[in-house]
C-alpha positions as CSV (number, residue, x, y, z in Angstrom):
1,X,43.8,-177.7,48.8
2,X,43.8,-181.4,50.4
3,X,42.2,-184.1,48.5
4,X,40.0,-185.8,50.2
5,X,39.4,-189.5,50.4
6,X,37.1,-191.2,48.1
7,X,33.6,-192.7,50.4
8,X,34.7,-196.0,51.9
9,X,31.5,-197.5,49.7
10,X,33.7,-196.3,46.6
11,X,37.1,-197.6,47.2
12,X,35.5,-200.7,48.1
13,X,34.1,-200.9,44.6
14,X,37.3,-200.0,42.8
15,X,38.9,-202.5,44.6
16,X,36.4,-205.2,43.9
17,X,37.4,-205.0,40.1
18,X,40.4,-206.8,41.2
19,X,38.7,-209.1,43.5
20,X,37.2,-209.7,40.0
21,X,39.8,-210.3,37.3
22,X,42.0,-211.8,39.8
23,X,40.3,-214.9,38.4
24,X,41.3,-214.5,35.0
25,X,44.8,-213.9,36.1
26,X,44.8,-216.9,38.6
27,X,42.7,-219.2,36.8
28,X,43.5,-218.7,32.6
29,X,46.9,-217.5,33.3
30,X,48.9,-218.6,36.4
31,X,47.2,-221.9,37.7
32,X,45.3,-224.3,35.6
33,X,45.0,-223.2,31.7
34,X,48.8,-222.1,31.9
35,X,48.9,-226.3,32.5
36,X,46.3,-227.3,30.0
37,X,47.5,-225.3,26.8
38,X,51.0,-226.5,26.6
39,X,49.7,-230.0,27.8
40,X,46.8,-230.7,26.5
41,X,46.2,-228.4,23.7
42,X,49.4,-228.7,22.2
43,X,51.0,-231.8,23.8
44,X,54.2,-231.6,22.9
45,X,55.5,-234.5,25.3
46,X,57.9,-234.7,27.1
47,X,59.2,-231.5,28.0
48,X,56.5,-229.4,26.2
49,X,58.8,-226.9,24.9
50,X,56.6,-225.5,21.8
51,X,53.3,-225.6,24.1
52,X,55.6,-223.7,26.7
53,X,56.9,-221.5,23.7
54,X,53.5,-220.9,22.1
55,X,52.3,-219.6,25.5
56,X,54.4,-217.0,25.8
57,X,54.2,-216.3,22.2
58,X,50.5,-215.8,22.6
59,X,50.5,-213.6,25.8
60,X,53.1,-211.2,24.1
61,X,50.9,-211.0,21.2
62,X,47.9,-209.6,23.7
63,X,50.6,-207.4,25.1
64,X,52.0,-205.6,21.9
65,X,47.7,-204.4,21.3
66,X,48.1,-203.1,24.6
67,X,51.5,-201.1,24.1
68,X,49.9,-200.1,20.7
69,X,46.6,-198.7,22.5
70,X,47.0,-198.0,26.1
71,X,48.2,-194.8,25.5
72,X,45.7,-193.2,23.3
73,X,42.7,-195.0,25.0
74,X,43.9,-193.4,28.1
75,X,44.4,-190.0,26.7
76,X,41.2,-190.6,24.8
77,X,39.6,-191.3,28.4
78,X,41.0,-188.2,30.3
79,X,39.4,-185.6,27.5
80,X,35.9,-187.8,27.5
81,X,35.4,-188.4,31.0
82,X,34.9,-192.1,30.5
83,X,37.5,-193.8,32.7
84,X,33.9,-196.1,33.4
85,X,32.8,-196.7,30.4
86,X,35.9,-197.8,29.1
87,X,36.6,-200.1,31.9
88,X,33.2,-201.7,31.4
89,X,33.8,-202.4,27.8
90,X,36.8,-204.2,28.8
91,X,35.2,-206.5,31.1
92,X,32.3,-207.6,28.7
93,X,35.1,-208.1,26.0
94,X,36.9,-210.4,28.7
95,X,34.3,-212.4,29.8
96,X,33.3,-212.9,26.3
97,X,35.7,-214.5,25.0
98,X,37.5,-216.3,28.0
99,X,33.7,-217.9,28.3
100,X,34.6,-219.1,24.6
101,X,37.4,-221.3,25.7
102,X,34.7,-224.0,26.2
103,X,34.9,-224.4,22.4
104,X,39.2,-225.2,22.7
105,X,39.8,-228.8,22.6
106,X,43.4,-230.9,22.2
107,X,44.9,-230.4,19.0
108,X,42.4,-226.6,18.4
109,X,46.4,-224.7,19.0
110,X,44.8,-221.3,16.7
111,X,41.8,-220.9,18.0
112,X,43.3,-221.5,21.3
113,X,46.2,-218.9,20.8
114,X,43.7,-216.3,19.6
115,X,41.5,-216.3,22.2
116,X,44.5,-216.5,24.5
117,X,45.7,-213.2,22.9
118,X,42.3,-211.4,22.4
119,X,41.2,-212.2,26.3
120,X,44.0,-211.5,27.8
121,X,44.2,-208.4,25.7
122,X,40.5,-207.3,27.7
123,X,42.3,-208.6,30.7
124,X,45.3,-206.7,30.3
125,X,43.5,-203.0,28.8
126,X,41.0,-203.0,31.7
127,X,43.7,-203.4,34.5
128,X,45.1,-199.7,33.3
129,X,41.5,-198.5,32.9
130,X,41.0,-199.7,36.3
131,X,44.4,-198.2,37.5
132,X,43.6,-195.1,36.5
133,X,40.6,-194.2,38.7
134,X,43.0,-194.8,41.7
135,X,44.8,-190.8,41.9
136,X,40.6,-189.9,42.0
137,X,40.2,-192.2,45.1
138,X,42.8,-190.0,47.7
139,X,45.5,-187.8,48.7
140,X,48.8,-189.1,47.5
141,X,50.0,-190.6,51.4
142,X,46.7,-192.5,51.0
143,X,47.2,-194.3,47.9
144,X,49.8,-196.9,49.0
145,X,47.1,-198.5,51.7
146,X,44.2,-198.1,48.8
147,X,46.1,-200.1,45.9
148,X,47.6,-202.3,49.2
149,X,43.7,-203.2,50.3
150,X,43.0,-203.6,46.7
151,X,45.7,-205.8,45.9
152,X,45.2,-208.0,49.0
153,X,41.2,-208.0,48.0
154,X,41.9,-209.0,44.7
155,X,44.1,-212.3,46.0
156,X,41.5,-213.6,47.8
157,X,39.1,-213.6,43.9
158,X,42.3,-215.9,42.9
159,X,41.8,-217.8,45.5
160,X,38.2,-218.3,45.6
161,X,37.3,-218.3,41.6
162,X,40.4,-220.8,41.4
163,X,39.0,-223.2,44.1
164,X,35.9,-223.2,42.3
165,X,37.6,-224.1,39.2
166,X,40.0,-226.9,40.6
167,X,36.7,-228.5,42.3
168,X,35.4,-228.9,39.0
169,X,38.0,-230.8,37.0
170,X,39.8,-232.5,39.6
171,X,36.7,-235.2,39.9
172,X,38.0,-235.9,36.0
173,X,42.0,-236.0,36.9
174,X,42.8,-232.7,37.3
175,X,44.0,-230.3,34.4
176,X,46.9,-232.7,33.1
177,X,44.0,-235.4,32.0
178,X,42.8,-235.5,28.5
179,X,40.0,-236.9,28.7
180,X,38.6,-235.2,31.5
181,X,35.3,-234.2,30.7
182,X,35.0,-230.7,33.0
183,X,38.2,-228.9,31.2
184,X,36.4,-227.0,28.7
185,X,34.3,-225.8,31.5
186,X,37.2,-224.1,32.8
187,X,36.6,-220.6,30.5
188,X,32.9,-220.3,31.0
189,X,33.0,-220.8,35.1
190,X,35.9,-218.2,35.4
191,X,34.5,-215.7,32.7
192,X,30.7,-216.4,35.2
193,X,32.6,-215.5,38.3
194,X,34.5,-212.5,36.5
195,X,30.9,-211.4,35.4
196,X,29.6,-211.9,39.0
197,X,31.9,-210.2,41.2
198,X,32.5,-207.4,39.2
199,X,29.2,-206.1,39.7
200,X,30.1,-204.3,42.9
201,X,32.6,-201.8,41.0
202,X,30.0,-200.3,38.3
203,X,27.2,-199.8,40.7
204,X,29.7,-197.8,43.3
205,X,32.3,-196.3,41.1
206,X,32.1,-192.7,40.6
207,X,33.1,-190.9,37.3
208,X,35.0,-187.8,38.2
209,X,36.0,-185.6,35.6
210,X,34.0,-183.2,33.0
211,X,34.2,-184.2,29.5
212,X,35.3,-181.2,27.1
213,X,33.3,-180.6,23.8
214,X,34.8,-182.2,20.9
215,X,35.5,-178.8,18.4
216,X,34.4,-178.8,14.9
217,X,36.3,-181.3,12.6
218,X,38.1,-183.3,15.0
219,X,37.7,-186.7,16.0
220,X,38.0,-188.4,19.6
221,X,41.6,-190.4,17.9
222,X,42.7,-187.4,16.7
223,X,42.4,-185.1,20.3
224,X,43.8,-188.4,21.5
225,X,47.1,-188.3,19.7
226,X,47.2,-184.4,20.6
227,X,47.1,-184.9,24.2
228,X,49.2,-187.7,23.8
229,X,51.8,-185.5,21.9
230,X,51.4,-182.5,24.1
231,X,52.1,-185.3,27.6
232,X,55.4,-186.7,26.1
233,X,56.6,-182.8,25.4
234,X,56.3,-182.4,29.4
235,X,57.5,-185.4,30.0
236,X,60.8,-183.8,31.0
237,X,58.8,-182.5,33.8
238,X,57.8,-185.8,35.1
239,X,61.5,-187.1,35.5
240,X,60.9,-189.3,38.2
241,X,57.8,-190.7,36.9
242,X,59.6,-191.8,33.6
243,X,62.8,-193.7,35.5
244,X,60.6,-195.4,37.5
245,X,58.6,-196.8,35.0
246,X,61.7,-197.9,33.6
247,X,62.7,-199.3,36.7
248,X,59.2,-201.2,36.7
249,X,59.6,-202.3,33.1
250,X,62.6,-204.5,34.1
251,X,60.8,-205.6,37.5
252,X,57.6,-205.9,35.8
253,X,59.5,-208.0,33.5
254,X,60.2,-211.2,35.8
255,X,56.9,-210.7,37.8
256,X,55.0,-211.6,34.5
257,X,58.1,-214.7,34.0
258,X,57.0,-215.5,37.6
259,X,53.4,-215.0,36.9
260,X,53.3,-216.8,33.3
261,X,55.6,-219.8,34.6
262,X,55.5,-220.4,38.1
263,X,53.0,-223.5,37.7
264,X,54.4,-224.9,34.3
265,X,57.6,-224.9,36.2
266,X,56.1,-226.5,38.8
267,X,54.8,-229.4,36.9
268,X,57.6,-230.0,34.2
269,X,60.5,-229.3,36.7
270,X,59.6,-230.0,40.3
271,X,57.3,-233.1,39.1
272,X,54.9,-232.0,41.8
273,X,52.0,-233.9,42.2
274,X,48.2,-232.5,42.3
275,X,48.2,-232.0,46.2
276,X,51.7,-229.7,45.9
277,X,49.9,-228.1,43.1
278,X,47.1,-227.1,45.5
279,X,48.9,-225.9,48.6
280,X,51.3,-223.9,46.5
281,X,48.4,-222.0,44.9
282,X,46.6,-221.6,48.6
283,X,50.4,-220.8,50.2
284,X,50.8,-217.9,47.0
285,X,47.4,-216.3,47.8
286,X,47.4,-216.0,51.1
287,X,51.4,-214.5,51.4
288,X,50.3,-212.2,48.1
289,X,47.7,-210.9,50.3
290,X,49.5,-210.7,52.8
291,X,52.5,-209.0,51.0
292,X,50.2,-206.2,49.8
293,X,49.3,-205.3,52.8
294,X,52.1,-205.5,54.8
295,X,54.5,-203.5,52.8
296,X,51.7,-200.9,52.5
297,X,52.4,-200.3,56.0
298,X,56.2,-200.2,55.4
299,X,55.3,-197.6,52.6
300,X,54.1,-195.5,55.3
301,X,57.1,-195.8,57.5
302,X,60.4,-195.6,54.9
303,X,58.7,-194.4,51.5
304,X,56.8,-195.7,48.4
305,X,60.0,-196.3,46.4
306,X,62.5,-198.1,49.3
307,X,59.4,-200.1,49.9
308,X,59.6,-201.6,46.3
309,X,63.2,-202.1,46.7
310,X,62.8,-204.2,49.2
311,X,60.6,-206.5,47.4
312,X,62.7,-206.6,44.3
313,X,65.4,-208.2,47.1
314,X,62.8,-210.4,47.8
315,X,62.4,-211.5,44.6
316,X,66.0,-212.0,43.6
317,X,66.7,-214.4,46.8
318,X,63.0,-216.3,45.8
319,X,64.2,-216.6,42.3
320,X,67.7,-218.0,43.2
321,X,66.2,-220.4,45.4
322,X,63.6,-221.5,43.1
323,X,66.6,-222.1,40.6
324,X,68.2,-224.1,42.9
325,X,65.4,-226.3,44.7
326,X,66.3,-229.8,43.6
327,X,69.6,-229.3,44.6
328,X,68.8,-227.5,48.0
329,X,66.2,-230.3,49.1
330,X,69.6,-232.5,48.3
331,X,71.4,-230.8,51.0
332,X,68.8,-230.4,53.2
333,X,68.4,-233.8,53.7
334,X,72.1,-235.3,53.8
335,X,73.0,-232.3,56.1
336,X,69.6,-232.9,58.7
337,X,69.4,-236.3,57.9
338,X,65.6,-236.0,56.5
339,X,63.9,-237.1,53.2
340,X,61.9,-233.8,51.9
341,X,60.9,-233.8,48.5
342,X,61.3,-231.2,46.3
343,X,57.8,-230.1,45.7
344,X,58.7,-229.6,50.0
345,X,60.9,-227.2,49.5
346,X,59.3,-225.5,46.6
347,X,56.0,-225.0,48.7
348,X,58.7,-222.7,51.1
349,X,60.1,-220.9,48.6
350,X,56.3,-220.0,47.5
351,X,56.0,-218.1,50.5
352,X,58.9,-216.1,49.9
353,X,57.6,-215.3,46.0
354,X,54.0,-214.7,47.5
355,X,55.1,-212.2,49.4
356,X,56.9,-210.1,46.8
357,X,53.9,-210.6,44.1
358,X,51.3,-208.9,45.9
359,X,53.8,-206.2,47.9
360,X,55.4,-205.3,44.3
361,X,52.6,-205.3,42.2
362,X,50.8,-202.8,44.9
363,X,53.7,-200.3,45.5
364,X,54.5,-200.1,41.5
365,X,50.7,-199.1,41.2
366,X,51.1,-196.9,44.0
367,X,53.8,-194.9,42.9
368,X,52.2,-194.4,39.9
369,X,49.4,-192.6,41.3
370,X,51.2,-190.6,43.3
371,X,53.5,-189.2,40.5
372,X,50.0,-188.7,38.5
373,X,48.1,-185.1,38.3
374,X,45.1,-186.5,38.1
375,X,44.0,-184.5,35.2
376,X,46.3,-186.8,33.7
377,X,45.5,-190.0,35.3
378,X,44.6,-191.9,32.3
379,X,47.3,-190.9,30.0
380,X,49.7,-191.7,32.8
381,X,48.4,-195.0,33.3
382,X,48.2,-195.6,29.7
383,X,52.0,-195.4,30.3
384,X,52.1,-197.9,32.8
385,X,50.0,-200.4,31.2
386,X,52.3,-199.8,28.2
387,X,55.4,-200.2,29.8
388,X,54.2,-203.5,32.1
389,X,53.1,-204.8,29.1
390,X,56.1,-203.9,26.9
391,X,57.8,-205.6,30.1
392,X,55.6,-208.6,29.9
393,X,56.7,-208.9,26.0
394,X,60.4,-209.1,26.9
395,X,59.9,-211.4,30.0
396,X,57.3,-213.6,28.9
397,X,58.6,-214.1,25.3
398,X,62.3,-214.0,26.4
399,X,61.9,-216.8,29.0
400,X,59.9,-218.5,26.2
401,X,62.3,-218.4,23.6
402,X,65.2,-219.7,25.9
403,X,63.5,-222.2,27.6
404,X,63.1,-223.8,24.0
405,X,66.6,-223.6,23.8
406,X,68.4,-224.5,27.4
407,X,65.1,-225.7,29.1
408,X,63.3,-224.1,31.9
409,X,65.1,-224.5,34.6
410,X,68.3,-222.5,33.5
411,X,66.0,-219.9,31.5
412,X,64.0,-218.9,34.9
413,X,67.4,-217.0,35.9
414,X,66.5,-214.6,33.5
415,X,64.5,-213.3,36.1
416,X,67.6,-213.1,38.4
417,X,68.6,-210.4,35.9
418,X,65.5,-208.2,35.4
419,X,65.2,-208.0,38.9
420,X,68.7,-206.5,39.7
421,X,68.2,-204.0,36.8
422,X,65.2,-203.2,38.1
423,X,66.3,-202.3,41.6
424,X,69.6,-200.4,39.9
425,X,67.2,-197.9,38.2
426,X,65.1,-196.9,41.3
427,X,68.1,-195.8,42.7
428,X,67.6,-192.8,40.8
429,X,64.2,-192.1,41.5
430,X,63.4,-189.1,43.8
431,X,60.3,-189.6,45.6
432,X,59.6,-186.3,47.1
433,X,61.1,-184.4,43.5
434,X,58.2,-187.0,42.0
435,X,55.1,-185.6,44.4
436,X,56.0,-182.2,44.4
437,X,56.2,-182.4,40.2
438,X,52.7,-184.3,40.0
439,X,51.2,-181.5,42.6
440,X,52.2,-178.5,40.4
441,X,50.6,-180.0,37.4
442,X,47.5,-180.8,39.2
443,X,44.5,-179.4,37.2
444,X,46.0,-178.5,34.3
């Protein structure tokens, strides 16, 4: 029997939860506090290299709870029927204690690494609660377009929460300023607008599901770890599903590089100033947006999984570039006889990386869903938050660790790498072997 699509008034409200904590993402990790922990907080002048390496040190530590719990919680979910109340524990826990960043202040490096790792821990749990509502919300052809409008949606919260953000503390010098007298504002106003905009999804978000009775002598953990046990045993019936979330681990990888760095590189490689800063953040929403939901239209066309090889092409010519922007602005300019700077040239590579953020982001989550049974939705997605996250520990910590060593500029080529291993993988991914697999197991 056809699934039918989830009420317009639903899918709006899932996809509002990314409008949502697309300001903790933009804000705490990508645009401003990503700047103000390894400068101000730590202040390692010149190069920053152990506030660059204690950022990454602390995000991995968030995303080893995650690989340790996702699973479970999800399986835990599935057998409860509480996709929703899960997801809403997560976003209290989140606002909670990115709100508590007011009380981080230069030289606080602990208390500013633990409530890096416990927020971004909320942050990071809640974005596979969230995921797994999406196999509920369609029939497989649909989801591409859903996660695609969700993704775009969820750019624009960037934008907006991070406007709001950067019109407070630029008044006091912008985020590189010690003594300006707005940064520890910078938690509380994003956790307010997190709080705010997330409203939408817990008033129109349906549970679907029945919860089972718990039998006599067991514990919630315990049928947990069963269903967990009893998925991996089948797993060997949801080939595709398992190379392709090896295939994402490795993309998923130099996304979170891209996603954790971008803006430190900006500002201890490029030398931008605070106008670059801006545009690049504006350019990088709007072509993210824009990326989601163009290639959701190309996943229409050619297939989910060509789709998201396209954008890991994408991604290995941004990269390269990126790599190579002082020396390209260089050439540019002795060949055309003009006088770009840099943070020029950088600004028009952003485009290019924009658009493969939100496009393969939005057609990993995608195929996802579609290899789901969504009887299985939140064990699966357990899965994926484990492996993005077991992703995020090599990338994030990786480029940490040799950017201490050979600087940042030569360690973002690491990316170069993930991508391409990334893309080899998916070569072996079977797309309609992958929908035909989840349909079979549907209900069980």
């Amino acid at each position: 029997m056809q699934k039918e699509r989830a009420p317009k008034r639903e899918i709006f409200g899932w996809a509002m939860f990314d409008f949502a904590n697309s300001s903790y993402t933009t804000v705490i990790v990508t645009v401003v506090y990503a700047i103000v922990f390894p400068q101000i907080i730590v202040g390692d002048a010149p190069e920053y290299r152990m506030g660059n390496l204690l950022w990454s040190i602390g995000l991995s530590l968030s995303y080893v709870i995650v690989v340790a719990t996702a699973p479970i919680l999800g399986a835990i979910m599935d057998f409860s029927a509480s996709k929703k109340k899960f997801l809403f524990a997560s976003y209290l826990f989140t606002i909670l204690l990115t709100a508590a960043l007011f009380f981080v202040r230069p030289g606080d490096v602990w208390l500013g690494v633990t409530l890096l790792v416990l927020s971004n821990y909320g942050f990071a749990a809640g974005e596979s609660f969230a995921g797994a509502f999406l196999p509920d919300l369609g029939p497989p052809e649909d989801l591409g377009k859903i996660s695609g409008f969700a993704w775009g949606i969820g750019y624009f919260g960037g934008l907006v929460s991070t406007a709001l953000v950067l019109a407070l503390i630029e008044p006091g010098g912008g985020p590189t300023n010690p003594d300006n007298p707005s940064l520890p504002f910078i938690g509380p106003v994003t956790a307010a607008f997190f709080l705010l905009a997330g409203i939408p999804t817990f008033l129109l978000l349906k549970e679907r599901g029945t919860a089972q009775t718990l039998p006599a002598g067991e514990t919630m953990f315990k049928i947990g770890f069963h269903r967990l046990f009893a998925t991996l045993k089948e797993i060997g019936d949801f080939r595709d599903l398992t190379i392709f979330l090896a295939s994402l681990f490795f993309s998923q990888a130099g996304l979170y590089v891209v996603i954790s760095f971008a803006f430190i590189y900006g500002a201890q490689v490029i030398h931008w100033s605070a106008g670059a800063m801006a545009m690049m953040f504006i350019i990088t929403q709007f072509t993210a947006a824009g990326g989601a939901i163009l290639f959701r239209l190309l996943q229409d066309r050619i297939g989910s999984i060509r789709t998201y090889m396209m954008t890991l092409v994408l991604w290995i010519v941004a990269v390269a570039l990126i790599y190579g922007t002082n020396d390209l602005t260089v050439w540019i300019n002795e060949t055309f006889a003009k006088d770009y700077k840099a943070e020029s040239v950088f600004l028009f590579i952003g485009c290019l990386a924009g658009l493969g953020l939100g496009a393969t982001q939005s057609a990993g989550r995608a195929i996802v869903g579609i290899f789901s049974p969504e009887s299985k939705s939140g064990e699966f997605f357990g899965f994926w938050g484990q492996s993005s996250k077991l992703s995020a520990i090599v990338g994030v910590l990786g480029t940490g660790l040799l950017q201490n060593m050979i600087g940042l500029q030569k360690a973002i080529l690491f990316t170069v790498v993930l991508f391409i291993l990334g893309m080899i993988v998916s070569f072996y991914v079977n797309e309609a072997r992958g929908r035909k697999m989840a349909a079979e197991h549907e209900g069980e």
